[in-house]
C-alpha positions as CSV (number, residue, x, y, z in Angstrom):
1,X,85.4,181.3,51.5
2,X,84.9,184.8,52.9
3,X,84.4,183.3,56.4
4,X,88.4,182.2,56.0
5,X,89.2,186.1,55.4
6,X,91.4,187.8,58.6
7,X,91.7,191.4,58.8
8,X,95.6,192.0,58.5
9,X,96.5,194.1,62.0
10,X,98.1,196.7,60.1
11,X,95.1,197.7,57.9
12,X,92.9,197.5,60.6
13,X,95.2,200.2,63.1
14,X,95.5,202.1,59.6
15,X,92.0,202.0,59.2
16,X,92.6,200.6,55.4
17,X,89.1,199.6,53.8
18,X,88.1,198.9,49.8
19,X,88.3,196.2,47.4
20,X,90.8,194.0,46.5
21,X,90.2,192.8,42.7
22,X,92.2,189.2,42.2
23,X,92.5,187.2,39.2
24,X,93.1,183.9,38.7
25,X,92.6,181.0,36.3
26,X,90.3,177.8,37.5
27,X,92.3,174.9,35.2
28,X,90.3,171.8,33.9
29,X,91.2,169.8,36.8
30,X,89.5,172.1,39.3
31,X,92.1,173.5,40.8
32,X,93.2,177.3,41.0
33,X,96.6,178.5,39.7
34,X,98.2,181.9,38.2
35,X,96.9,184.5,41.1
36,X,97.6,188.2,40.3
37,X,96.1,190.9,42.6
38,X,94.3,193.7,39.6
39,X,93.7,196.1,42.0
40,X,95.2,196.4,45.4
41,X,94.9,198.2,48.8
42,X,97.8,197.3,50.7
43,X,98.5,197.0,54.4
44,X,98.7,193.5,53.4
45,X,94.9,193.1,52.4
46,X,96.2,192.3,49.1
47,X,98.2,189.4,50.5
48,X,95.4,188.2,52.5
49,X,93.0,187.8,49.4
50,X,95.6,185.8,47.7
51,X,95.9,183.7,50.5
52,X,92.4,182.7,50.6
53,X,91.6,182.6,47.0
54,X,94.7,179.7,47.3
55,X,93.4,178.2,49.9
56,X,89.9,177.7,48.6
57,X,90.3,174.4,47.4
58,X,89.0,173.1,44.7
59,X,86.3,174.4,41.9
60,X,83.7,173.4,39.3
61,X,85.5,173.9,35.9
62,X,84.0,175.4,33.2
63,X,82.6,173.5,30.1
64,X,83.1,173.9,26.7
65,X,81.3,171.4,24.3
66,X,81.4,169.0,26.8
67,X,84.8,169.3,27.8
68,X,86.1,170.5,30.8
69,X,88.6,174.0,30.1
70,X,91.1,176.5,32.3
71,X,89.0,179.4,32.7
72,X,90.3,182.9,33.8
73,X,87.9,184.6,37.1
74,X,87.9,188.0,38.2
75,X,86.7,188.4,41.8
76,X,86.5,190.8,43.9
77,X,87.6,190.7,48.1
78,X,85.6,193.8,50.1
79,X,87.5,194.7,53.1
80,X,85.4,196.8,55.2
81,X,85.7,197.5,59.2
């Protein structure tokens, strides 16, 4: 996933660097839904996390007594030049 990340232009001629702290819920069918950025940079690295966590197709649900269930992540996107 991290190998998908581009350096927006402007953060990079701003010299912008730090984490990006997204949240998002993995539902039961494995897909990812309900993106919200927790703490942001700006210079549009905050968009760019968003777009890869959507992009990252699909994960491995949690369990719970055997049953698959949406399950709220917290992860965080290191910018660094």
């Amino acid at each position: 996933m991290i190998q998908n990340l581009k350096y927006p232009t402007a953060a990079k001629e701003a010299k912008v660097q730090g984490m990006v702290v997204v949240s998002f819920i993995v539902t039961a069918e494995s897909k990812v839904d309900g993106i919200e950025i927790l703490r942001g940079i700006g210079s549009g690295c905050d968009q760019e996390a968003v777009r890869v966590i959507s992009q990252s197709g699909t994960w491995t649900p949690a369990k719970k007594e055997g049953k698959t269930v949406a399950t709220k992540m917290t992860l965080p996107v290191q910018f660094k030049l």
